[in-house]
Every structure is written in structure tokens, then in C-alpha cells.
C-alpha positions as semicolon CSV with decimal commas, in nm:
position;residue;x (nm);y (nm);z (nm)
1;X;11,428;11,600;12,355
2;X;11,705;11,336;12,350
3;X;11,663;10,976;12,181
4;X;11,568;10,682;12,452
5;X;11,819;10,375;12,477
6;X;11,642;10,142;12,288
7;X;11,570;9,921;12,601
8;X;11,348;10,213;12,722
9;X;11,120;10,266;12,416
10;X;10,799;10,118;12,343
11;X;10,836;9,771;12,129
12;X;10,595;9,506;11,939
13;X;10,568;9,211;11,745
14;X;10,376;9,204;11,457
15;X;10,261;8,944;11,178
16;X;10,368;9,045;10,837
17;X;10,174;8,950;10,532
18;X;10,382;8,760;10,273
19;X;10,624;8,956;10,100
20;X;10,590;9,288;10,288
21;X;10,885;9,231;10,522
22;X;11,144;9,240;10,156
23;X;10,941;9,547;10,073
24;X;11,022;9,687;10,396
25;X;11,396;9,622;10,360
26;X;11,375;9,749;10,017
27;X;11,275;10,052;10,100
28;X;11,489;10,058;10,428
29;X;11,794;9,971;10,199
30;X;11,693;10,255;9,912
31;X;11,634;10,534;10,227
32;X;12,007;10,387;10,401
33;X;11,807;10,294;10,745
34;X;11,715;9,974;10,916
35;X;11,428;9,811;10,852
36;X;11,309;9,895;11,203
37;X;11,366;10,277;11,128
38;X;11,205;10,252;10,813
39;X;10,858;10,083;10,967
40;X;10,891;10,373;11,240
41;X;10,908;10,657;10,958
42;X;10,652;10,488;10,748
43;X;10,412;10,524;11,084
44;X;10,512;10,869;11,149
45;X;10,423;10,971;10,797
46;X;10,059;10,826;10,835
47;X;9,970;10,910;11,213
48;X;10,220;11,213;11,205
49;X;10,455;11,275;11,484
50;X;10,361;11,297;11,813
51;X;10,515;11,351;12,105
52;X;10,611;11,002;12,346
53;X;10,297;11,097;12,536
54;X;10,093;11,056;12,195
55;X;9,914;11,327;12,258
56;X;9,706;11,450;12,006
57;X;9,757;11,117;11,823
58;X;9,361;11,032;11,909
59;X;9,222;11,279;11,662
60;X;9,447;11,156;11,387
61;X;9,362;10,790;11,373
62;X;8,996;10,851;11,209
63;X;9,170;11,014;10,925
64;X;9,536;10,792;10,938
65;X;9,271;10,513;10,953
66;X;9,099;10,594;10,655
67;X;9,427;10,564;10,408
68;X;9,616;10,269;10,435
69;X;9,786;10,335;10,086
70;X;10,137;10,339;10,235
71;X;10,049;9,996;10,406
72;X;9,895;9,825;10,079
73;X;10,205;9,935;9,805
74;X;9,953;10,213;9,680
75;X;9,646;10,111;9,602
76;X;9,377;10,249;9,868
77;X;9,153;9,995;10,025
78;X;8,908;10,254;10,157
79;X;8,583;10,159;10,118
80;X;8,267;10,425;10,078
């Protein structure tokens, strides 16, 4: 399946905590991709890929949901 122009995709805004939009373009700079590709790959890795439908991305969120380590700079905040 071929990329969408931009203007056709999906897009949100979202409130950052302090300091995790330079940790974002940290890690964008270290992996040579925007910081926009970076937040995209970092979601992908936790929900996996889905198709642009999302299909199957229903089951996954109980268990994405459950391990936000990626999202806190590696400590879990999972509680029992």
C-alpha cells in the first residue's frame, strides 16, 4: 500500500509533559527521523501496526495499555 500525502492522514494535537518533547527530538535526532516520525514509530511499537482501518487494533489496547514504559523513559507505572 502506498504512503498518503500528508494532508490525507489522520492528525492530532497533543499536550506534552515538560521535557518530553527534547526527549522526543533526541531520540528522533539519534534514529535520523523527524520528531513526528519518531512519535509515530514509538506508537507503532506499543499498539503494533495496523492497517489504516485499525483493525485488530481493539484487542491490543488492554495489553498496549497496560505498559506505558516507552511513554514514561522506562520505568513502568503499572499498577497491580
Amino acid at each position: 500500500m502506498a504512503a498518503a500525502p500528508s494532508r490525507e492522514l489522520d492528525k492530532i494535537m497533543v499536550r506534552l509533559p515538560n521535557g518530553l518533547r527534547t526527549r522526543l527530538a533526541v531520540a528522533a535526532k539519534a534514529n535520523y527521523r523527524s520528531v513526528n516520525a519518531e512519535v509515530v514509530s514509538v506508537l507503532q511499537r506499543l499498539y503494533g501496526a495496523t492497517e489504516a482501518t485499525g483493525e485488530g487494533l481493539d484487542a491490543q489496547i488492554p495489553a498496549a495499555s497496560s505498559d506505558t514504559t516507552a511513554l514514561h523513559g522506562g520505568a513502568s507505572h503499572h499498577q497491580p
